[in-house]
C-alpha positions as CSV (number, residue, x, y, z in Angstrom):
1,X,29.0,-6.0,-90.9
2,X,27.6,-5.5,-94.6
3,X,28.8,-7.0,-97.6
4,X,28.5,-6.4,-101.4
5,X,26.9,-9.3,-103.1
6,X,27.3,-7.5,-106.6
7,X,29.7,-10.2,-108.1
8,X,27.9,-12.8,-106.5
9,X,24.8,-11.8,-108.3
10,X,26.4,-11.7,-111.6
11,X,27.9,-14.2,-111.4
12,X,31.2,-13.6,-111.5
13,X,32.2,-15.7,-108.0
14,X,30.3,-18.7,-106.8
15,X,31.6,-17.1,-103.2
16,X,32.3,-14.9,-100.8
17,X,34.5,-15.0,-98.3
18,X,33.8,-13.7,-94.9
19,X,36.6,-13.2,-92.2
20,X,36.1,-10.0,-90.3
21,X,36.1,-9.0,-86.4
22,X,32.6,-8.1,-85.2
23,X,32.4,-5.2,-82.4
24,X,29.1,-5.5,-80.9
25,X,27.4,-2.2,-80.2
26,X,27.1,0.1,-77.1
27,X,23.5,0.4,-77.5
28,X,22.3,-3.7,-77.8
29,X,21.0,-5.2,-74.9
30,X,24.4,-7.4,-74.3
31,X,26.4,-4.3,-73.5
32,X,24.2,-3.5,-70.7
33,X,24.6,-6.2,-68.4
34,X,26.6,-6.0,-65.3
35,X,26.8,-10.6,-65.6
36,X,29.5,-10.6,-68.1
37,X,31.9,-8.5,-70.4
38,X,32.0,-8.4,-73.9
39,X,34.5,-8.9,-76.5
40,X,35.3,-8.9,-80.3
41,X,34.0,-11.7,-81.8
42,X,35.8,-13.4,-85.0
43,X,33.5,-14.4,-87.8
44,X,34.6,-16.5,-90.7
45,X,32.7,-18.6,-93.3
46,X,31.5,-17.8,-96.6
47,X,28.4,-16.5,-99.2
48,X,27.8,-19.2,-101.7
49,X,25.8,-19.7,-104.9
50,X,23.6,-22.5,-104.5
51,X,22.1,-22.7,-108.5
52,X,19.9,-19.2,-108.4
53,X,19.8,-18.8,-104.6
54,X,22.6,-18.3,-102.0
55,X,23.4,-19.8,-98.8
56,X,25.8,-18.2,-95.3
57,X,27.7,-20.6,-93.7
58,X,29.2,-18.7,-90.7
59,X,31.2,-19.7,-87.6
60,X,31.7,-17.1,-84.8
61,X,34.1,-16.9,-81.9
62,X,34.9,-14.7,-78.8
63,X,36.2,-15.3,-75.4
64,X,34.0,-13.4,-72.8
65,X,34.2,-12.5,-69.2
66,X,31.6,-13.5,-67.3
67,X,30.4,-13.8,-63.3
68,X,30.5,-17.2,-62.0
69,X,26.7,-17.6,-61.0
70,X,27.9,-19.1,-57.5
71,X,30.4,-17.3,-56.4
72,X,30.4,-13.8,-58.6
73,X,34.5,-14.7,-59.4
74,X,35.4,-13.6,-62.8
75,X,35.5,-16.3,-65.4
76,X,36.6,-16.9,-69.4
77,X,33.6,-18.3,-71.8
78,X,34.4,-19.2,-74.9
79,X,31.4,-17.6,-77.0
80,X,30.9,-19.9,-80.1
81,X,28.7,-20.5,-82.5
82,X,27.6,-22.1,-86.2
83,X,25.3,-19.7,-88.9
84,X,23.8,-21.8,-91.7
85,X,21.5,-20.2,-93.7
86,X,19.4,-20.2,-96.8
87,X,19.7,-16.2,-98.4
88,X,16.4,-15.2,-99.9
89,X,14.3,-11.8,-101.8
90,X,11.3,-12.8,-100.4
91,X,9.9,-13.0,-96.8
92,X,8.1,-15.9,-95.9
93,X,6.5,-16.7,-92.6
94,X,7.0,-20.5,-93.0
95,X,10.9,-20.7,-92.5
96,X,12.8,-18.5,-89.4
97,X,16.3,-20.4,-90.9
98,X,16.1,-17.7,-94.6
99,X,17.9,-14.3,-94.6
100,X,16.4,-11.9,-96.4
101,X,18.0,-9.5,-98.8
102,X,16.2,-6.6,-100.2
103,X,19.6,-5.2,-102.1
104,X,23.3,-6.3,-103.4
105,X,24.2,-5.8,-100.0
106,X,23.9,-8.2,-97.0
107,X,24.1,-7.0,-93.5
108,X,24.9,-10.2,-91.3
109,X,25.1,-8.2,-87.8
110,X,21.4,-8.9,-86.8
111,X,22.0,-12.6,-87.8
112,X,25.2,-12.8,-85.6
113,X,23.9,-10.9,-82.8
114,X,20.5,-12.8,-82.6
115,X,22.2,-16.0,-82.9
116,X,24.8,-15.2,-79.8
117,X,21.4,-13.6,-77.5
118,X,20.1,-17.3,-78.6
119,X,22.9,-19.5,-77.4
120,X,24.2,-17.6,-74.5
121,X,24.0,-19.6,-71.3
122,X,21.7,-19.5,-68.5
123,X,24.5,-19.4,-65.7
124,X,28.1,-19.6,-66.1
125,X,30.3,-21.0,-62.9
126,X,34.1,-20.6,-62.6
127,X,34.2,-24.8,-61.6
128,X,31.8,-27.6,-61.7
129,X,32.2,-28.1,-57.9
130,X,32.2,-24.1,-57.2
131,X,30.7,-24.2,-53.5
132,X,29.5,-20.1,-54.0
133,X,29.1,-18.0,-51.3
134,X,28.2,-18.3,-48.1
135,X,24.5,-17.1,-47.5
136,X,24.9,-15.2,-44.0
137,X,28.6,-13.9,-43.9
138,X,29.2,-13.8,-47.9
139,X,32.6,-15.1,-47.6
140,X,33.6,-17.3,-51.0
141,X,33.8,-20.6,-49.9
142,X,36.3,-21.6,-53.0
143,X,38.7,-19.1,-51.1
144,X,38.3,-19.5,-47.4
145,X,36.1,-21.5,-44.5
146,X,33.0,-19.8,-43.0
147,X,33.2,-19.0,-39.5
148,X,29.4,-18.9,-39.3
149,X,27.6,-20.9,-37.0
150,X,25.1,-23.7,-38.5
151,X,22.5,-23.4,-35.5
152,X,20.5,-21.4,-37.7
153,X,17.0,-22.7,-37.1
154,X,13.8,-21.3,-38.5
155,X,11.5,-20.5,-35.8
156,X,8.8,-21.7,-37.1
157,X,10.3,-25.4,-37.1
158,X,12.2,-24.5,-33.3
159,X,9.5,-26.7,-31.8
160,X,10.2,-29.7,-34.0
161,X,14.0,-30.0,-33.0
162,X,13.1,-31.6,-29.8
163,X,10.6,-33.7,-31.4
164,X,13.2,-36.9,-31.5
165,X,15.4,-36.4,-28.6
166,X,15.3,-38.8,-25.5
């Protein structure tokens, strides 16, 4: 996702527009998880001249699938996200919020990509009162009743349930 920053540099614009679809790559670490499915995400925002530096201001969107982290159903997150950035020349170590540009042209996929890997969510559930799945029989408790019995004692406690009976 690179763009030309020739005009903006001669001042010719004071912006650039950015409105583009982002396909994230085969080879990045997102595309190789078996928790959630990827999708294009749309980027829009702008370049701008700020006096002799520039600043990004981007906004990114996408509706992924993911696994509920309670029941493994299929579920639709909306991925979204605010860029704002300062553009610079140099690096400094001080500031992890500057984008640095060695050339006219600016790619913004590391920026995008680093800042979804940053704000992706821990777990993802289909509900807030998703009961998950039953831990002996599996069955999905959202979809059907557990026929399992709840006698399930460990037998290292066995001796305590007749502790308090008469």
């Amino acid at each position: 996702m690179k763009y030309d920053l020739t005009q903006l540099i001669s001042q010719k614009v004071n912006e650039v527009e950015i409105d583009s679809i982002l396909e994230l790559s085969k080879d990045d670490e997102l595309s190789r998880s078996d928790s959630y499915k990827l999708a294009p995400v749309m980027v829009t925002g702008a370049i701008k001249r700020n006096g002799r530096n520039f600043s990004l201001d981007l906004r990114y969107e996408s509706k992924w699938i993911f696994l509920c982290g309670r029941c493994l159903d299929e579920t639709e997150y909306i991925i979204e996200g605010e860029i704002k950035r300062s553009i610079v020349k140099e690096r400094s170590d001080a500031e992890d919020d500057l984008v640095y540009v060695e050339s006219a042209v600016i790619d913004l996929y590391d920026v995008i990509y680093n800042d979804i890997v940053l704000n992706l969510p821990t777990q993802v559930l289909c509900d807030d009162e998703c009961k998950g799945l039953c831990p002996d029989c599996g069955v999905n408790l959202n979809k059907a009743a557990c026929t399992c019995e709840d006698n399930n004692i460990d037998p290292r406690f066995e001796k305590l349930k007749n502790l308090f009976t008469d």
